[in-house]
MMTF fields as JSON, N, C-alpha, C and O atoms, coordinates in Angstrom:
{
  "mmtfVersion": "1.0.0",
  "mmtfProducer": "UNKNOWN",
  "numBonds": 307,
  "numAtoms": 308,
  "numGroups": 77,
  "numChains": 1,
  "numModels": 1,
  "chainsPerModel": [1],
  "groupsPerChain": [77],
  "chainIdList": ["A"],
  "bondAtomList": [4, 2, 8, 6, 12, 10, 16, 14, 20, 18, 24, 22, 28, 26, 32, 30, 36, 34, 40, 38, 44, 42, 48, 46, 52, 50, 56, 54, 60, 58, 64, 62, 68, 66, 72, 70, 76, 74, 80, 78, 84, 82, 88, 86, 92, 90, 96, 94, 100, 98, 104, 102, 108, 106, 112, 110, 116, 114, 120, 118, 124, 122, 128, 126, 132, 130, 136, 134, 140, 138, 144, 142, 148, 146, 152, 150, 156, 154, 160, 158, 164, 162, 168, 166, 172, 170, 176, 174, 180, 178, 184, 182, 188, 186, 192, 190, 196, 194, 200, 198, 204, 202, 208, 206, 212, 210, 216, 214, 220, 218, 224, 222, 228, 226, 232, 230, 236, 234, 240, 238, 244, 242, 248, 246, 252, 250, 256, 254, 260, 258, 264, 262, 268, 266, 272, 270, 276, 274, 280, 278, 284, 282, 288, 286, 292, 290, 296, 294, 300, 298, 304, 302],
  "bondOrderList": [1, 1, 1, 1, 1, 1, 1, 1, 1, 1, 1, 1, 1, 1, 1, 1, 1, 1, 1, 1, 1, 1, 1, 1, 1, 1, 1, 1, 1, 1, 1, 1, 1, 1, 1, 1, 1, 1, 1, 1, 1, 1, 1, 1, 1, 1, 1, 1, 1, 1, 1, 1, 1, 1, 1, 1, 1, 1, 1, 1, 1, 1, 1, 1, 1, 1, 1, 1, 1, 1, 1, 1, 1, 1, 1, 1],
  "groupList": [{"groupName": "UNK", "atomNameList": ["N", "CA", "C", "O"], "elementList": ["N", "C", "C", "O"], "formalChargeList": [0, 0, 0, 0], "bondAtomList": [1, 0, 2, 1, 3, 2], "bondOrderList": [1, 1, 2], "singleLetterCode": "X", "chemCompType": "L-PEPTIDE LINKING"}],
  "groupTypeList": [0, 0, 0, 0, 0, 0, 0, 0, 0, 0, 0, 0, 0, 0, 0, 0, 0, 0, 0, 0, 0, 0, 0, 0, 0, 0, 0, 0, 0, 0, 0, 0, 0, 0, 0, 0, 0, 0, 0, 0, 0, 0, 0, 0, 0, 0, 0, 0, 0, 0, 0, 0, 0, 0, 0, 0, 0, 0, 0, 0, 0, 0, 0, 0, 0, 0, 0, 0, 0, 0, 0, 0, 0, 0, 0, 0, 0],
  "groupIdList": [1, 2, 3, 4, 5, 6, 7, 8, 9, 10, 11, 12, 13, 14, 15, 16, 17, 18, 19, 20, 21, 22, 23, 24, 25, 26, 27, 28, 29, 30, 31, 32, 33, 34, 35, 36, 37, 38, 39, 40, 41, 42, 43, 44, 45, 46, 47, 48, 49, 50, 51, 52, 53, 54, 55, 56, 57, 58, 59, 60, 61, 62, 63, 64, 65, 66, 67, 68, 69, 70, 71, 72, 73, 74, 75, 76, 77],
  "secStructList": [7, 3, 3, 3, 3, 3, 3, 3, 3, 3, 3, 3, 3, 3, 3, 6, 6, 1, 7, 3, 3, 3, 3, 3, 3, 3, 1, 7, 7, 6, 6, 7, 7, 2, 2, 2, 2, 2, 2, 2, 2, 2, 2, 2, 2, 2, 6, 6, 7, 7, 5, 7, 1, 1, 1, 5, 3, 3, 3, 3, 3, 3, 3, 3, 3, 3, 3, 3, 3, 3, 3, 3, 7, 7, 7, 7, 7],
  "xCoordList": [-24.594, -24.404, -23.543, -23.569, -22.727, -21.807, -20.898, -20.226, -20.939, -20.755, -19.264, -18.867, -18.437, -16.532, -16.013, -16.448, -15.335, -14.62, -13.176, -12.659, -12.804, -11.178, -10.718, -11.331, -9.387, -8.622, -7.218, -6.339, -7.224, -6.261, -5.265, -5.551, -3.882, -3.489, -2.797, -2.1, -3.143, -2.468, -1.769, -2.345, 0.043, 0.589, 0.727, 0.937, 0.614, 0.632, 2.163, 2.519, 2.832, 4.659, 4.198, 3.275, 5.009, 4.765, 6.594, 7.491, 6.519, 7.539, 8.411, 8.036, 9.589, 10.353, 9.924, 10.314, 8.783, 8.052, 6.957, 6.109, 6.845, 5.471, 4.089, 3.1, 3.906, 3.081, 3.002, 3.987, 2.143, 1.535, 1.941, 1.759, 2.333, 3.219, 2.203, 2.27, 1.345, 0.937, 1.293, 1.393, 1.517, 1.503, 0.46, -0.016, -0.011, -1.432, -0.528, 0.414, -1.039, -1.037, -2.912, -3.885, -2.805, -3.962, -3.364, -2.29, -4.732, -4.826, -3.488, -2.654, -3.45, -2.46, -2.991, -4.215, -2.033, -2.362, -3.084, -3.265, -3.462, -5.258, -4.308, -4.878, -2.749, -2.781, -1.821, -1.086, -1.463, -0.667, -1.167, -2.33, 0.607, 0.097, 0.959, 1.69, 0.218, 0.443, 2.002, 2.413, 2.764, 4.204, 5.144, 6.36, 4.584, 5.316, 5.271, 6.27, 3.798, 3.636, 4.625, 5.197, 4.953, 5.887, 6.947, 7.687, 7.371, 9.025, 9.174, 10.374, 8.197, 8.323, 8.358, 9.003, 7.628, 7.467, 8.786, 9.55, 9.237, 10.553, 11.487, 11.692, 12.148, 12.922, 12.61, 13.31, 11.655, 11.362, 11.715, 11.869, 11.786, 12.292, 13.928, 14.488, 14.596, 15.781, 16.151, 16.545, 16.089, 16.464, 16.44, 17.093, 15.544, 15.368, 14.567, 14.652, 13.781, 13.37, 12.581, 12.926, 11.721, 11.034, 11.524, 11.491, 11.882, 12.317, 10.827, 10.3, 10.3, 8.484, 9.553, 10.706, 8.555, 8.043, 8.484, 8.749, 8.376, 8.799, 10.212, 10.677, 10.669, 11.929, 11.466, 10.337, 12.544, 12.425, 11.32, 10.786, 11.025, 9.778, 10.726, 11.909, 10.007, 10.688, 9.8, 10.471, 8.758, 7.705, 6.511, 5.897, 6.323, 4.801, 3.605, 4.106, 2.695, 1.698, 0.576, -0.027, 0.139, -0.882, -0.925, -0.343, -1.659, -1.508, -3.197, -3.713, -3.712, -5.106, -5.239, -4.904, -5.83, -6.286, -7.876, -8.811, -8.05, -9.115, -10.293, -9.683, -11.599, -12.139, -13.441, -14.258, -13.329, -14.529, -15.521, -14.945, -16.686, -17.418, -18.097, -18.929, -17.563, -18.682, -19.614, -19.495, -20.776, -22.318, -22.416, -22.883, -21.807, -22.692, -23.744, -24.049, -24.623, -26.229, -26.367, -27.065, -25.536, -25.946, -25.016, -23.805, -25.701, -24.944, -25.364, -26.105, -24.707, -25.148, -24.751, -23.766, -26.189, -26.468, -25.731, -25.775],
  "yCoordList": [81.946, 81.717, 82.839, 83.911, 82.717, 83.311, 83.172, 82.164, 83.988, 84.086, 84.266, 85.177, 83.393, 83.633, 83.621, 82.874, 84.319, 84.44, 84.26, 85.005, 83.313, 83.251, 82.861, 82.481, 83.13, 83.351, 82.216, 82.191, 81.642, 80.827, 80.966, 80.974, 81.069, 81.164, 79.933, 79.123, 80.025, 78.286, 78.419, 78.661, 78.27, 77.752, 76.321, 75.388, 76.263, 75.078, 74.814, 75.639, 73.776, 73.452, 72.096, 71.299, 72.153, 70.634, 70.043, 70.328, 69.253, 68.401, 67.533, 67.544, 66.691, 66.256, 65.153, 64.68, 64.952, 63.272, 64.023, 63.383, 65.409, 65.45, 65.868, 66.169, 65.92, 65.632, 67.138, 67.852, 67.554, 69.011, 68.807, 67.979, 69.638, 69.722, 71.11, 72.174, 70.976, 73.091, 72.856, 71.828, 74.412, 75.091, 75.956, 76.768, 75.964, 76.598, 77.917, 77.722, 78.721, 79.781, 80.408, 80.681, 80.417, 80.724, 82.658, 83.105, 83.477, 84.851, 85.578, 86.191, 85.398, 86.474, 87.5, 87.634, 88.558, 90.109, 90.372, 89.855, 91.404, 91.913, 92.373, 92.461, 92.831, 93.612, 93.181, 93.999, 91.766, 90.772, 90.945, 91.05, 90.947, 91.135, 89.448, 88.747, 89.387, 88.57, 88.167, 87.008, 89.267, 89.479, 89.46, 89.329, 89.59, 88.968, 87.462, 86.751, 86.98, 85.469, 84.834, 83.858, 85.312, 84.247, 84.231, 83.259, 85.758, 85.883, 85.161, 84.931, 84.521, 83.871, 82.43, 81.496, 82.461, 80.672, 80.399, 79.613, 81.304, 81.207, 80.933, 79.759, 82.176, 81.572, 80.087, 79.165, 79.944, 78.671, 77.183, 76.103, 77.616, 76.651, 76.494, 75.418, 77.732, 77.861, 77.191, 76.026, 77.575, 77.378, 76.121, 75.701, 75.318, 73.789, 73.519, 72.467, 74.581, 74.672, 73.505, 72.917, 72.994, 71.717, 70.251, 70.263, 69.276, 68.362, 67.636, 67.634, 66.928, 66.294, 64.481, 64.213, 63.813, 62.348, 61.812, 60.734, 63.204, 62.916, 64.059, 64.045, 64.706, 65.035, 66.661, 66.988, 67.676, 68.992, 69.535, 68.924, 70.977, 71.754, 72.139, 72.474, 72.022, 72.53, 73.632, 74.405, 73.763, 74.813, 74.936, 74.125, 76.487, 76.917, 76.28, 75.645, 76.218, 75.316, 76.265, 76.667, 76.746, 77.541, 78.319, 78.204, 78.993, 80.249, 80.78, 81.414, 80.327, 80.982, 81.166, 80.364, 82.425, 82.974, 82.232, 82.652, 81.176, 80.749, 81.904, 82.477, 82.221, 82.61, 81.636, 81.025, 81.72, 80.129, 81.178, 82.056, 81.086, 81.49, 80.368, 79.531, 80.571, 79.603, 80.37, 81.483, 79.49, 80.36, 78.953, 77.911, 79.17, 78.375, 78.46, 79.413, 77.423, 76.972, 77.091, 77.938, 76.031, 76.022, 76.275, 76.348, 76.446, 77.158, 76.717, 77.312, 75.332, 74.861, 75.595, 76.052, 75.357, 76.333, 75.978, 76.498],
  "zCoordList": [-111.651, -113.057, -113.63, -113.026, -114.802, -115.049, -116.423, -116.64, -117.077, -118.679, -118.406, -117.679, -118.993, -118.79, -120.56, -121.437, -120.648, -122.787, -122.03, -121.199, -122.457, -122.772, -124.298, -125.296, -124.009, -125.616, -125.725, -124.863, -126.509, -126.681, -128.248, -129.445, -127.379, -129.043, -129.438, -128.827, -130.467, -130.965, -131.976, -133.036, -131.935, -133.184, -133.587, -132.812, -134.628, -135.38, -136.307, -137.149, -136.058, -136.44, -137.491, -137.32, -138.404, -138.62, -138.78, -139.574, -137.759, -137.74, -138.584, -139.757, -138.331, -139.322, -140.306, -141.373, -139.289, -139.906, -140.51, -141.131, -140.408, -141.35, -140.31, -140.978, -138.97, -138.155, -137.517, -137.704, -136.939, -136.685, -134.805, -133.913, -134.925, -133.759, -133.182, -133.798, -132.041, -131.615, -130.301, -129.632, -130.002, -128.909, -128.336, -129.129, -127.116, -126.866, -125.608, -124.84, -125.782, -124.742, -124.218, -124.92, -123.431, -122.625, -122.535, -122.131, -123.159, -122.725, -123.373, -122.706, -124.728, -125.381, -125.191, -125.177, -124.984, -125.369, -126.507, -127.61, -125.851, -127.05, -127.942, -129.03, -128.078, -129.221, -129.746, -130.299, -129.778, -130.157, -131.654, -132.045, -132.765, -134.215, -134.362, -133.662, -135.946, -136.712, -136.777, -136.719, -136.903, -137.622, -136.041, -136.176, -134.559, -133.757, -133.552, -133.442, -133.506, -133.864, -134.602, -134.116, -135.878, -136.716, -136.529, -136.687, -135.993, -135.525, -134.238, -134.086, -132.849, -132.455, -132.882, -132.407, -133.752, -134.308, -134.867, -134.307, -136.461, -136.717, -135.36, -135.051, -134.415, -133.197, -132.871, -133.289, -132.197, -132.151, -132.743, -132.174, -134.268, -135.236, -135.18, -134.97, -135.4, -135.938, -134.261, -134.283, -133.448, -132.075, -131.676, -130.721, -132.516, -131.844, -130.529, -129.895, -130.188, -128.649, -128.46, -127.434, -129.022, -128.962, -129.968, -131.199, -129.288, -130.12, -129.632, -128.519, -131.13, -130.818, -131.032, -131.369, -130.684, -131.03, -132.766, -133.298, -133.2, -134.946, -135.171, -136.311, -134.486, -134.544, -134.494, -134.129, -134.933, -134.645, -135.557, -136.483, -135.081, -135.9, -137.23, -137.176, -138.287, -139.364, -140.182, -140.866, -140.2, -140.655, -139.812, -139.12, -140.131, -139.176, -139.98, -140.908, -139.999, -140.414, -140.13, -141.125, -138.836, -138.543, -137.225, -136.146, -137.63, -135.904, -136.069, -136.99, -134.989, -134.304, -133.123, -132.251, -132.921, -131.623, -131.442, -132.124, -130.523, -130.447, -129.461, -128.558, -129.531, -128.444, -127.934, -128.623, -126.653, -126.191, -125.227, -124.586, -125.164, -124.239, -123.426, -123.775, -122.365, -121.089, -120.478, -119.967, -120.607, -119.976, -119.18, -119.641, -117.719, -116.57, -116.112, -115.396, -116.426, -116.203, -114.757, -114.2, -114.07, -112.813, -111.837, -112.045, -110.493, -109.469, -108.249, -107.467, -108.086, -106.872, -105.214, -104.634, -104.951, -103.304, -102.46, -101.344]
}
């Protein structure tokens, strides 16, 4: 049995149609700030790097660092 914390960071885009476009990264750096987040998100935008289902990202919408803890019960023999 075995207690695991991972970290997920999630930006949130909202697209040309209006629709929330995210990106997930697994295990950002612990000392990842706010103000590199957006200067990546901005690049991101101006750059066109993702074209979605509803057309390019046109605004950030949201950015969270998720944290999840798994506590495995069982541990088969």
């Amino acid at each position: 049995m075995a207690v695991t914390t991972t970290q997920t960071l999630r930006m949130v885009f909202k697209n040309q149609s209006g629709s929330n476009f995210t990106i997930s990264l697994d295990n950002p750096r612990d000392n990842v700030t706010a103000a590199e987040i957006e200067a990546v998100m901005d690049l991101i935008i101006s750059r066109n790097v993702f074209l979605t289902g509803g057309g390019a990202l046109v605004s950030k919408q949201d950015v969270q660092i998720v944290d999840r803890t798994t506590n495995d019960l069982y541990d088969p023999a």
